[in-house]
C-alpha positions, 0 to 999 in steps of 0.5 A: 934716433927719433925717426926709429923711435917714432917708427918703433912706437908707431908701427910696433906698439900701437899698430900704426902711424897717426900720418898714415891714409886712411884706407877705403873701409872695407876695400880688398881682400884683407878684411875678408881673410880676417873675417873667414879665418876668425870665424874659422877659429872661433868654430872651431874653438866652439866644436873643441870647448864651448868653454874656452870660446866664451874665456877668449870672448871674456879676454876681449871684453877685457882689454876693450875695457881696458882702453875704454879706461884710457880713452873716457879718463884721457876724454875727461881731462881734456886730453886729445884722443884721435884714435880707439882700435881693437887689433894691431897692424893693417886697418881692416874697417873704421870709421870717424865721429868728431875727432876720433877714429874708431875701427878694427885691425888684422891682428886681435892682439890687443888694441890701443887708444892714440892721445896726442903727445905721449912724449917729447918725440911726439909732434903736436900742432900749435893749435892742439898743445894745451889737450896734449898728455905731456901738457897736462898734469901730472894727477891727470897724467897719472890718471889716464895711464894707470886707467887700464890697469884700474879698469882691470882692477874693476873688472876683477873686483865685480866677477869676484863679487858676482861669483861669491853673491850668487854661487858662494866663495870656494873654501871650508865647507864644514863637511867632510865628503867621499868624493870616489869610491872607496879602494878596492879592498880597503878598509873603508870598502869592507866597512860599507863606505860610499860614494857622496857619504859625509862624514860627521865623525872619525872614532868619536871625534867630530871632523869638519875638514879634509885633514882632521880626518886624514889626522884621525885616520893617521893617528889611528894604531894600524889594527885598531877597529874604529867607528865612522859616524856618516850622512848617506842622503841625510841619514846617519849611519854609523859604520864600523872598520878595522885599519890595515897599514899604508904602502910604507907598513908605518901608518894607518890605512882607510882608503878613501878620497874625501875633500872638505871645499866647496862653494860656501854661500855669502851674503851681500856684505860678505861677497863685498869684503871678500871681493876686495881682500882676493883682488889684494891677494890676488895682486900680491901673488901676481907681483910675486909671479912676475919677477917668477916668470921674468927669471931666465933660470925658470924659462930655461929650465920650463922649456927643457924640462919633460913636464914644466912646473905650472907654477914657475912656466911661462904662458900665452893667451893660448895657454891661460884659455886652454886652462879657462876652458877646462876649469869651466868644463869642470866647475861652470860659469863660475869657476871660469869667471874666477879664472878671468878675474885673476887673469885680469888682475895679473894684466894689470899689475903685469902692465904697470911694470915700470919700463916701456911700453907698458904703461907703467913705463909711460907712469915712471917717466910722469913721475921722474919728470914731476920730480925733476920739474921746477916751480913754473918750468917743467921738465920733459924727459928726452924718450929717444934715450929710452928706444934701446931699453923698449926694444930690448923689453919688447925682444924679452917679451917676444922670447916670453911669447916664443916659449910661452907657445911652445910650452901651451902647444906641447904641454897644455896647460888645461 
């Protein structure tokens, strides 16, 4: 059982076995049918959308980020760090300063940080017992396994605040405006209402959001002649519109799309404040989305559906840069920047997730060893008992990536 273990954690969770030959750098063919297929990938990512490019390169940055967490907290608290790799499975190109071996592997599917004596089941020579994880603390132990999930908490917290500094945060702008022309034959096309008018009153009655003009519109007797005071390039108008009745003949009808958000300006101080409370809501949510989207009923129920709810679906790195993408064809740098920081936000509550592999697995044993430890003779937890638990997390998250794919391939999310 510890050899499987052994196995499973080496070659399944962090690509490789800390015994194995280092290869001749750069030697074979394998880098070079990395290197050709990657760039393939990334051209024609670039030929497809420029914008979902620059959101996977931003997803990289993200997790470098987070095993640079890992690797300075486990450095500073004299924990022994052998290796830091970008990619799973078969080593590519690496090299060694002190200690530590740095490289690439095939597989961009993530990357890890290797620390001496993760567990029980990881063997450690006599000479390097004292810079060991399962020798150290358990603040410092804490520390370091949580750090990828704080780093990602970062990452969130200063897109958020560069975003809301620079470009505003999205909400209630206090302005009312006509985002489409309006319907052909509508009231509001016979009243002479266009495209980009701002509308500062309904009947008399000042609007500053979208439903307190759908609120005046629908309050309105169908039949009754109604005024609209408008901005059209900054110059009032007032307009007047008789109302005709909806598809149902039982409320009033105007015929127009209008919207009332947009990228508020904020100040410094305010940009700071709202950076803070959206990463706590953002987290919230997030906790909420993972027992979502953990639900047999909602998989089962996404991938037979005609048209799965975005909401409740599964989804891949595939799916979230095809959305990445699009909402930054739509909004810009800034809308893309929101969406990486939410996703960051999302991966760091996901791994937290206190089973293993995740980190948070790797935390809640810290923990039950802590309170299981007595004053001058700690307690190690016996990992070989929790294999079956990984192996059957790492099968939920196989089948999580399966249908994730199938639903980002057939019902795309951007």
């Amino acid at each position: 059982m510890s050899d499987f273990y052994r196995r499973f954690k080496d070659e399944i969770l962090v690509g490789g076995d800390p015994k194995e030959v280092e290869q001749a750098k750069g030697g074979g063919l394998t880098p070079w049918l990395t290197g050709a297929v990657l760039v393939a990938l990334l051209t024609w990512l670039w030929s497809n959308n420029p914008w979902t490019l620059l959101f996977v390169l931003g997803l990289f940055v993200s997790v470098f980020l987070h095993e640079v967490g890992h690797f300075v907290t486990a450095r500073m608290t004299g924990m022994k760090v052998t290796q830091f790799f970008m990619g799973f499975g078969p080593r590519l190109w690496s090299f060694r300063r002190g200690e530590v071996e740095y490289g690439l592997r095939a597989l961009p599917l993530g990357a890890f940080v290797r620390i001496i004596g993760m567990s029980n089941l990881d063997p450690v020579e006599s000479a390097d017992e004292s810079r060991a994880y399962m020798n150290k603390s358990y603040p410092r132990r804490m520390l370091v396994i949580t750090a990828g999930s704080l780093m990602h908490a970062i990452i969130a917290v200063v897109l958020f605040f560069g975003v809301y500094s620079t470009a505003g945060r999205f909400g209630e702008s206090g302005a009312v405006t006509i985002v489409l022309p309006p319907a052909t034959g509508s009231p509001a096309e016979r009243a002479g209402v266009q495209e980009g008018d701002v509308v500062a009153a309904f009947n008399g009655e000042t609007v500053t959001t979208r439903d307190q003009l759908v609120e005046g519109i629908t309050s309105s007797r169908i039949g009754e002649e109604v005024s609209i005071d408008v901005l059209r390039d900054g110059v009032p108008v007032v307009l007047r519109a008789t109302l005709a009745a909806n598809d149902t003949g039982e409320l009033a009808y105007f015929g127009v799309v209008s919207q009332s958000v947009d990228y508020v300006p904020q100040s410094v101080l305010d940009a700071a404040r709202y950076a803070f409370v959206d990463l706590g809501t953002t987290a919230y949510n997030s906790v909420r989305g993972v027992f979502t989207v953990l639900n047999p009923a909602n998989i089962i129920d996404s991938i037979t559906s005609d048209e799965a709810d975005p909401t409740t679906r599964p989804s891949t790195v595939v799916g979230a840069s095809q959305f990445g993408g699009e909402v930054g064809r739509q909004d810009g740098l800034k809308g893309m920047l929101l969406v990486l920081a939410s996703l960051n936000v999302f991966v760091g509550v996901f791994n937290l997730f206190p089973l293993l592999p995740f980190d948070g697995g790797h935390a809640a044993i810290a923990t039950y060893e802590r309170i299981r430890s007595k004053r001058g003779k700690p307690y190690r937890a016996d990992l070989a008992k929790m294999v079956p638990v990984a192996t059957a997390v790492v099968a939920m998250l196989a089948f999580l990536l399966v249908a994730g794919l199938y639903l980002d391939i057939t019902q795309p999310l951007g």
